[in-house]
C-alpha positions in Angstrom: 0.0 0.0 0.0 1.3 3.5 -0.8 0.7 6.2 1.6 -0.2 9.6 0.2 -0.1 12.8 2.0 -2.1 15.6 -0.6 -1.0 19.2 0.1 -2.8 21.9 -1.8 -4.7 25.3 -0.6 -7.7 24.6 -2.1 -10.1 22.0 -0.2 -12.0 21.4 -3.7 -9.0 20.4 -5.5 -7.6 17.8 -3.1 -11.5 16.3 -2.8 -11.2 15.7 -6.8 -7.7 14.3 -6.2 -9.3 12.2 -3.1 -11.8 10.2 -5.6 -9.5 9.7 -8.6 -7.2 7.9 -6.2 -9.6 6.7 -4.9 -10.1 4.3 -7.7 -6.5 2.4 -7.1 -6.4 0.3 -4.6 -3.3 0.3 -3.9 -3.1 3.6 -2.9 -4.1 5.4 0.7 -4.9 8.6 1.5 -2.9 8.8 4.8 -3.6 13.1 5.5 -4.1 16.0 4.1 -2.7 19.8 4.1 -3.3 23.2 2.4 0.0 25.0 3.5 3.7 24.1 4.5 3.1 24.9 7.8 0.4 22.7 8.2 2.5 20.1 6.4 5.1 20.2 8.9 2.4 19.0 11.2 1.0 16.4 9.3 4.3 14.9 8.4 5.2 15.0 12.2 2.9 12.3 12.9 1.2 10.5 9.5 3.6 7.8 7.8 4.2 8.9 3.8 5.0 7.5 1.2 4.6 10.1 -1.1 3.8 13.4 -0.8 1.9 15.2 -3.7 2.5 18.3 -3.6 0.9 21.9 -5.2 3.4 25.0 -6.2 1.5 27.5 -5.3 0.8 27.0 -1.8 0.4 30.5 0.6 3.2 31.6 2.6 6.0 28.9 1.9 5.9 28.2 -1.7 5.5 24.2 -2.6 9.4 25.3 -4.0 10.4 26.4 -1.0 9.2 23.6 0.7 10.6 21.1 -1.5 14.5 23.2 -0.6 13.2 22.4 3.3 12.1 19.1 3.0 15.1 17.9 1.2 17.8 19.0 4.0 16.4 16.8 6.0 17.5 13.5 6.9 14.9 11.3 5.8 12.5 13.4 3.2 9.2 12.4 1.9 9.5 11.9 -2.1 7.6 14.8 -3.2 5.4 14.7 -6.8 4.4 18.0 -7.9 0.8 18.6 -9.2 0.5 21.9 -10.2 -1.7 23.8 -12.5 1.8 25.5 -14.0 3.0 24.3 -17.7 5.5 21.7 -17.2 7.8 24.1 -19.1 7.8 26.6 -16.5 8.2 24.8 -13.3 9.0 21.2 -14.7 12.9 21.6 -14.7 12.9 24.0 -11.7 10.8 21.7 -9.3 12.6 18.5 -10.2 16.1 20.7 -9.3 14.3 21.9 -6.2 13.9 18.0 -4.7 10.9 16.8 -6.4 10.6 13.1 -7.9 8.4 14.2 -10.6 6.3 16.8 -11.6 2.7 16.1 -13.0 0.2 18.9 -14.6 -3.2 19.4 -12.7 -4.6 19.1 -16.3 -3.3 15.6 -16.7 -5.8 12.5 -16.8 -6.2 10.7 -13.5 -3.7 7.9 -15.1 -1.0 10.0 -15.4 -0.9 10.9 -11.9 -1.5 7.5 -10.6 1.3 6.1 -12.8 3.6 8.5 -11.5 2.8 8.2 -7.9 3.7 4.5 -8.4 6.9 5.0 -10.0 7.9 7.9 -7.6 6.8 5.1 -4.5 9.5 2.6 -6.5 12.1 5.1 -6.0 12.6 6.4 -9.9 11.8 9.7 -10.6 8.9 10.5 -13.0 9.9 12.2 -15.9 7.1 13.0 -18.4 8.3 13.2 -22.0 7.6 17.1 -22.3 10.2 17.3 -19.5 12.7 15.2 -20.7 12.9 17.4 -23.9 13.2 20.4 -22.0 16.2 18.3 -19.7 18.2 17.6 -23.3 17.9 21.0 -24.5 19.3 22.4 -21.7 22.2 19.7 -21.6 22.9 20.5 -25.2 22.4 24.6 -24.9 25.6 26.7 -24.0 26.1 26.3 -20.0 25.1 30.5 -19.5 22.7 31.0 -17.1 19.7 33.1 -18.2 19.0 36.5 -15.5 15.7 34.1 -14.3 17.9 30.6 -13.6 19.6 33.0 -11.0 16.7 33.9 -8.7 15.0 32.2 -5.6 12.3 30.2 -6.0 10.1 32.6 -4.8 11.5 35.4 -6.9 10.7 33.1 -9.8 7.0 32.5 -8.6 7.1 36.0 -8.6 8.2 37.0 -11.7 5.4 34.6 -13.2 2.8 36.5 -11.3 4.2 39.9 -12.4 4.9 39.0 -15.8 1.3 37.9 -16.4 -0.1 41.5 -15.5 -1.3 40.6 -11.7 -1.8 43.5 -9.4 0.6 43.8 -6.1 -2.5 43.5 -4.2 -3.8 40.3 -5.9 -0.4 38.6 -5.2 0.0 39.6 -1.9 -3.6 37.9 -1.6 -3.0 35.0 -3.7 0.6 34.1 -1.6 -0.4 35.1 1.9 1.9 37.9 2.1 1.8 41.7 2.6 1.5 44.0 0.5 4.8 45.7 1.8 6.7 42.1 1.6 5.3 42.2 -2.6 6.5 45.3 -3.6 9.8 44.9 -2.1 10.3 41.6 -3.7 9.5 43.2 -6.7 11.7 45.7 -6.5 14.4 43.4 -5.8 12.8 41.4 -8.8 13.4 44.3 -11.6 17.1 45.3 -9.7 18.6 41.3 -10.4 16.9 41.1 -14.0 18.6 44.5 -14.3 14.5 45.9 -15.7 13.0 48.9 -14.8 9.2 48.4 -15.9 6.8 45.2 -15.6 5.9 46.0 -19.5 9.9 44.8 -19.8 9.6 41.9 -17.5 6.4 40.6 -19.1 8.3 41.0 -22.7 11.0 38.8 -20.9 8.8 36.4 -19.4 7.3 36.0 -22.9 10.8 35.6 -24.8 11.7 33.0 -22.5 8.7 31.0 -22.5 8.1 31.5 -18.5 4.4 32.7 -19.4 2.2 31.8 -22.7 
């Protein structure tokens, strides 16, 4: 049996995850979180398997958590859901600690099969993201200004670059408004930009947004 811990903010979404898994028996839903923070908790007492994990989690990112989870000594293997392209976050979670990284707009299958590889100790690498993995083996070895910043700063950026008001973000990540604008600030001084028009051109050129 493979214990599952789900952690996403939204209740709705980990019901709809709850009844497609569900449907394999050899799968248990073990708990349930909709933050790090409450993570931490869960973890502390439920046994896990694997953890399925959501991005875009308030407060501590699901990136950030994945950096935390990974130093210590015996980490859950994390699979990231997340409704993110695999192109944007794909590369970035799998680097972060994650076993594999799964879109929210995948069929059910897909996210069974790799929960099961992920609970056999392989990682799950979907064939969009293996492309991505050889293009950036064969590309020159230069990082790009955005393969520089935190995790956070590159949650960020994606937010920004897709036209979402300080206000929203500061809503949508459980932060302050003060904590959003400095990070943006600190966003447009490390891309060396001045204006969000010239970060959402960037994000655009680089594929980070559609």
């Amino acid at each position: 049996m493979i214990r599952l811990v789900l952690v996403d903010d939204h209740a709705l979404i980990r019901r709809g995850m709850r009844d497609a898994l569900g449907e394999d028996s050899g799968l248990e839903i073990t708990g349930e979180a909709g933050s790090y923070e409450e993570l931490r908790e869960v973890l502390a007492s439920t046994p896990c398997d694997v953890l399925v994990l959501d991005i875009n989690l308030p407060g501590v990112s699901g990136l950030e958590a994945l950096e935390a989870l990974r130093r210590e000594a015996h980490p859950a293997r994390a699979l990231v859901v997340s409704m993110y392209p695999e192109d944007q976050y794909g590369v970035q979670a799998l680097r972060a600690g994650a076993w594999g990284y799964v879109s929210k707009s995948a069929d059910a299958s897909v996210l069974v099969e790799a929960i099961h590889t992920v609970a056999q100790g392989r990682k799950y690498i979907s064939p969009s993201i293996a492309s991505l993995l050889i293009e950036r083996l064969a590309a020159p070895t230069q990082q790009h200004p955005h393969e520089r910043l935190s995790a956070r700063e590159q949650q960020m950026l994606v937010l920004l670059a897709q036209g979402q008001k300080l206000a929203d973000i500061a809503t949508e990540l459980d932060l302050s408004a003060k904590t959003v604008s400095v990070y943006r600030a600190r966003l447009l001084e490390k891309m060396k930009l001045t204006t969000g028009a010239q970060l959402s051109h960037y994000a655009r050129m680089h594929g980070l947004i559609s």
